[in-house]
N, C-alpha and C positions, 0 to 999 in steps of 0.2 A: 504494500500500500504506500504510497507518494502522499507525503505530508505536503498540505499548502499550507505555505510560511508567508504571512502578509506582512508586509512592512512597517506597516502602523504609521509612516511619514517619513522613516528613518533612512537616510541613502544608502548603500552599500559599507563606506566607510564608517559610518555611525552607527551601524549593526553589528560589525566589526569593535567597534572603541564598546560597545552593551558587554558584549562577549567578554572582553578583556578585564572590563572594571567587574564582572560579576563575579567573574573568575578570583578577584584580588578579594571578595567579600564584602567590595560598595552595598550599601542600601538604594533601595529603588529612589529615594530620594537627591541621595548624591549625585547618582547616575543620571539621573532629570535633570540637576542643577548644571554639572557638568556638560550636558547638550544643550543647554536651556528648551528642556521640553518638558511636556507635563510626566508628573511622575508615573501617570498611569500607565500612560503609553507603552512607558519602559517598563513595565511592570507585565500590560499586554503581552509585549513583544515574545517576554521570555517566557509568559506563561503558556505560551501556544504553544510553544517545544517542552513541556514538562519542565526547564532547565537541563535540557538535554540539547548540548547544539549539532544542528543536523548539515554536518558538511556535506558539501557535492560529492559525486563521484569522481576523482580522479584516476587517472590512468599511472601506475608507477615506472619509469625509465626499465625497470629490470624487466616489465613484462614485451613482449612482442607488440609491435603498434601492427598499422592496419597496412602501410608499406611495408612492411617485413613479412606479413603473408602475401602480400602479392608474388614479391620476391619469389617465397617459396612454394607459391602456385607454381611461376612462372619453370621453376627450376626443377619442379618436377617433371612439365611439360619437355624440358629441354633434355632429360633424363640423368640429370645431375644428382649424385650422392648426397647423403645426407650430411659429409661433411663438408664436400665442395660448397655447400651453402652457407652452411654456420663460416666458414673462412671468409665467404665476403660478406654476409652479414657482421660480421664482430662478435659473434656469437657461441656459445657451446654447442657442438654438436649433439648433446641429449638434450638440449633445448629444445634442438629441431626437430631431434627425433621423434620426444614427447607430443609438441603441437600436430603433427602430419598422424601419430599413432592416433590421437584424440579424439581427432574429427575424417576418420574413418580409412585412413591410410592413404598411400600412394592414388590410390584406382579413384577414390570419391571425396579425396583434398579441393576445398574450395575457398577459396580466399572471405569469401561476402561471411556464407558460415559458418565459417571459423572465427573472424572476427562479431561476431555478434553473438555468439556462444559463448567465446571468452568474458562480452562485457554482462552477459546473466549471468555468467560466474560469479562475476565481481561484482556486483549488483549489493547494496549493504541497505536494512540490514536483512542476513538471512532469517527464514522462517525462526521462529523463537522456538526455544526448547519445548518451552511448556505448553505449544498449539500445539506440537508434535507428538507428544507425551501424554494422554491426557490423565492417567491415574496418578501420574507427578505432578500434574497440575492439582488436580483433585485434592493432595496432600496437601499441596503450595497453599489452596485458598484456604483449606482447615484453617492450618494452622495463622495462616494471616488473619483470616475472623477471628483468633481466638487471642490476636495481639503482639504472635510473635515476631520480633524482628528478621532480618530475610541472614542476618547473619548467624543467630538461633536455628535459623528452619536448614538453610547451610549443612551448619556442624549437628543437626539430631538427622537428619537426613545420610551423613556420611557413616552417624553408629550405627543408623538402625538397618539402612541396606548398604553394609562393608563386602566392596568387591563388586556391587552390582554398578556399572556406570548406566545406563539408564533410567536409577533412581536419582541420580546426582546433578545435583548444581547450584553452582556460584551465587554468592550475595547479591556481586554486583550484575548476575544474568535476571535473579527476579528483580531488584531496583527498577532494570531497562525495561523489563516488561511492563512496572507498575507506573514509569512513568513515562518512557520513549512512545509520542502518538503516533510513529510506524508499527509499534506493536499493538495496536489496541484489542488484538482478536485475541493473544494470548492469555489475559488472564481479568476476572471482573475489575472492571473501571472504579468499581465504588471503594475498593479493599485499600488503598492510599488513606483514605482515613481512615482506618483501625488502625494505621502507626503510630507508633506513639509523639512523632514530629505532628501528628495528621495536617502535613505540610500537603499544599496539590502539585509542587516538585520540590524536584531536587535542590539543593545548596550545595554548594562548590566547596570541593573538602575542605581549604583553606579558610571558609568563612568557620569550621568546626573546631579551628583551631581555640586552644587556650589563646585569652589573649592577657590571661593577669589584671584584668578588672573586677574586682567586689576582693581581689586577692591584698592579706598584710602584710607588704613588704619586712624583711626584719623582725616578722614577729615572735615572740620569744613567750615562752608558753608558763602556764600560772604555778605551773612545779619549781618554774627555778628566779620566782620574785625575792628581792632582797629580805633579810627578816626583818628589817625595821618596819614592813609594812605590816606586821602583826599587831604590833603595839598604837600603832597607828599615831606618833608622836611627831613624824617628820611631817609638817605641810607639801599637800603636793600628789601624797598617793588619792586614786579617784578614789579607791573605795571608801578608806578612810575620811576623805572631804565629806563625801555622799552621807556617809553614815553621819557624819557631823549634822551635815546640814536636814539629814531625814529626822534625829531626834529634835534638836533647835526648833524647827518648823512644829513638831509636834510637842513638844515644852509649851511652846506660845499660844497653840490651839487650845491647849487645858487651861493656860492662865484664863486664855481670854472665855472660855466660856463658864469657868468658874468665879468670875469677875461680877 
């Protein structure tokens, strides 16, 4: 399924700097300020992709392009070996060998094809586990209705069927299910709130970090306060003031009411 990804106003470049700042842990607000656009927008933008950013497809240098089978159309026709090719391609010869073995050998090699089989190869993302699987699905929702986290369901899934890979998978393969909108068929839409985030996506690991705020720099724990603060004779210690001032306060309320 092909997500449409609207742009909310945002040009290419601007979708790009969303991405970036979300990535660092900005707030929807900063992010707004920083574009000077409304916060929502940026808030839209990312909620349409779960927080899950959806790159194109790219083609990688290592794989064969669409001139390299021609080539080795061509050079089948001409009755050239399958290393003769890979030498003017730049190429390994099981490179070659593999591509022409794939899409149906020598006799029914065709360029158009082969290249378009390659690219549903690469086609991202693939079918999810858990549309493939459905008793591992089945498991999967239990246990998320019952509030597990997907890294719980993980590691009791690895004890309970050890050795079985069929029963198995990854945290981060149910997260993408729960919130990548390419997979929507894999697993119920609603189960994102039973998490305990019940966040409707994802946050970027980096925002999960410690950041040492509500934290006591230095602080130094009530086991190892000096003794003078027993006696409470030095001005200064809090408890000591406090108790001063909690009995004083409470002296003055008996004068005054027995006045």
């Amino acid at each position: 399924m092909e997500a449409q990804v609207r742009d909310h106003g945002f040009s290419p470049a601007q979708q790009d700097e969303i991405w970036s700042r979300w990535r660092e842990g900005q707030s929807f607000s900063l992010i707004g300020r920083a574009l000077e656009a409304p916060m929502q927008n940026a808030r839209r933008f990312l909620l349409q992709s779960g927080g899950v950013h959806l790159t194109p497809q790219q083609r990688s240098e290592r794989h064969l392009s669409g001139n390299e089978r021609e080539e080795i159309s061509r050079g089948i026709a001409a009755g050239e070996s399958g290393r003769q090719m890979a030498g003017r391609l730049g190429r390994s010869p099981s490179t070659v060998s593999r591509e022409i073995a794939r899409n149906g050998g020598r006799d029914r090699y065709r360029a158009a094809s082969a290249e378009a089989a390659a690219y549903a190869r690469g086609r991202r993302p693939k079918q999810a586990r858990l549309d493939q699987r459905p008793a591992l699905r089945a498991l999967v929702e239990a246990k998320l209705a019952q509030c597990w986290s997907p890294e719980q369901i993980a590691g009791w899934l690895r004890r309970r069927f050890p050795g079985d890979a069929t029963m198995q998978i990854s945290h981060e393969a149910i997260c993408l299910s729960l919130y990548d909108p390419r997979r929507r068929e894999a697993i119920d839409r609603s189960l994102p709130q039973r998490l305990r985030s019940a966040r409707p996506m994802r946050r970027p690991k980096i925002a999960r970090r410690p950041t040492g705020r509500g934290i006591i720099r230095g602080m130094v724990s009530i086991s190892a306060r000096p003794a003078e603060v027993e006696d409470r004779k030095v001005p200064g210690h809090w408890e000591g003031d406090r108790a001063t001032r909690s009995c004083t306060n409470l002296s003055g309320l008996t004068d005054w009411r027995g006045s």
